[in-house]
C-alpha positions in Angstrom: 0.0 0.0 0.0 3.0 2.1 0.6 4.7 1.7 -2.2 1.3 2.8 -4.3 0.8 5.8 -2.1 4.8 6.5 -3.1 3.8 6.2 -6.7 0.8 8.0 -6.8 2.1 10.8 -5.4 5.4 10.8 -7.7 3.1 10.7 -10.9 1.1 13.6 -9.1 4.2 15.3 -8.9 5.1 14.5 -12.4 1.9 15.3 -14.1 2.0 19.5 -12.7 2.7 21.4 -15.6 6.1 23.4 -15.8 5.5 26.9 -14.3 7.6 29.8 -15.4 8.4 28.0 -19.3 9.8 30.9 -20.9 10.3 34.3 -21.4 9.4 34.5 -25.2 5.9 36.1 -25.9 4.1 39.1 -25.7 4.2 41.2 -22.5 2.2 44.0 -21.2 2.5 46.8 -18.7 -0.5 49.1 -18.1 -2.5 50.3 -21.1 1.0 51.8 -23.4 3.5 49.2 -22.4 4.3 46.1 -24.6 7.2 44.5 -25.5 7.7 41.2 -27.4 10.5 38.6 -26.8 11.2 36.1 -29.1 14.6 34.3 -28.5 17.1 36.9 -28.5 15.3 39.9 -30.4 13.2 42.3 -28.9 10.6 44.7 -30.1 9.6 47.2 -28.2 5.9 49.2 -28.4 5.6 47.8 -32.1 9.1 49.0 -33.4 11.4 47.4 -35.2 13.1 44.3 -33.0 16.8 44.2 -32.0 19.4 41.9 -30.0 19.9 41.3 -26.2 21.0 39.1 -24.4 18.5 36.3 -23.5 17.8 32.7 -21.7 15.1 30.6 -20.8 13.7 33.2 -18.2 15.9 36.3 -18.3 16.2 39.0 -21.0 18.7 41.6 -20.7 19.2 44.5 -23.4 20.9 48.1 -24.0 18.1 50.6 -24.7 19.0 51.8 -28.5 20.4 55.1 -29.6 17.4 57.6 -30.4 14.9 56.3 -27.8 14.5 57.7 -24.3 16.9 56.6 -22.1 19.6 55.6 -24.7 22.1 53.1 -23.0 20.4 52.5 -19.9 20.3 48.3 -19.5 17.1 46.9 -18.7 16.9 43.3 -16.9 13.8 41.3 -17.2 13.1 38.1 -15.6 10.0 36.0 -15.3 8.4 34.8 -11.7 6.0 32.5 -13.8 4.0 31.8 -16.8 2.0 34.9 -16.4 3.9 37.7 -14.3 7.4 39.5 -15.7 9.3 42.3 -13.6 11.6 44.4 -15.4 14.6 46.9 -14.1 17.0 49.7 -15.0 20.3 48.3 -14.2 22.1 51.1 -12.3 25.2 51.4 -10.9 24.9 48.0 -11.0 21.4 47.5 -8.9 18.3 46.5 -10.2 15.9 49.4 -9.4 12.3 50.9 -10.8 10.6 47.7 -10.8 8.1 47.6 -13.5 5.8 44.3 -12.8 4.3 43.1 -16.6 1.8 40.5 -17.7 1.2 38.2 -20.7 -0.8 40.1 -22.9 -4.4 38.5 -23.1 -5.4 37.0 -26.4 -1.3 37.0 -27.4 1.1 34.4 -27.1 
């Protein structure tokens, strides 16, 4: 009976779906905010996409020349399937949080 119980609750375990998959897809923040990852090129409020440096659940990218805050890095990581926080990297600390969510209808 034991050794059911065991394996019942190891295919429990098993069956939970992977939380926090990746970073990829389209993110919002408030009403004007969106950004879209896909691998390592980012597009930001509908412009044109560029390179940054990306994994599984972290994005990190140089703001480009012309847009506000030119060279400022930003840091994004995820805290699950649906939530996102990004920061401005300054003097090396994280700071002004901005706390994003998966777009609805958008993958």
């Amino acid at each position: 009976m034991k050794r059911l119980l065991a394996s019942l609750v190891l295919f429990s375990l098993l069956a939970v779906p992977a939380l926090a998959d990746r970073i990829d897809g389209s993110w919002c923040a408030g009403a004007l905010k969106r950004v879209e990852i896909t691998g390592p090129k980012i597009s930001i409020a509908g412009k044109p996409a560029f390179e940054g440096n990306y994994t599984r659940h972290e994005f990190l990218y140089t703001v480009p020349v012309g847009e506000e805050h030119a060279g400022d890095q930003i840091y994004m990581r995820i805290h699950g399937e649906e939530d996102m926080t990004s920061y401005t990297i300054k003097n090396n600390e994280p700071v002004d949080p901005i706390d994003w969510k998966r777009c609805q209808g958008v993958s």
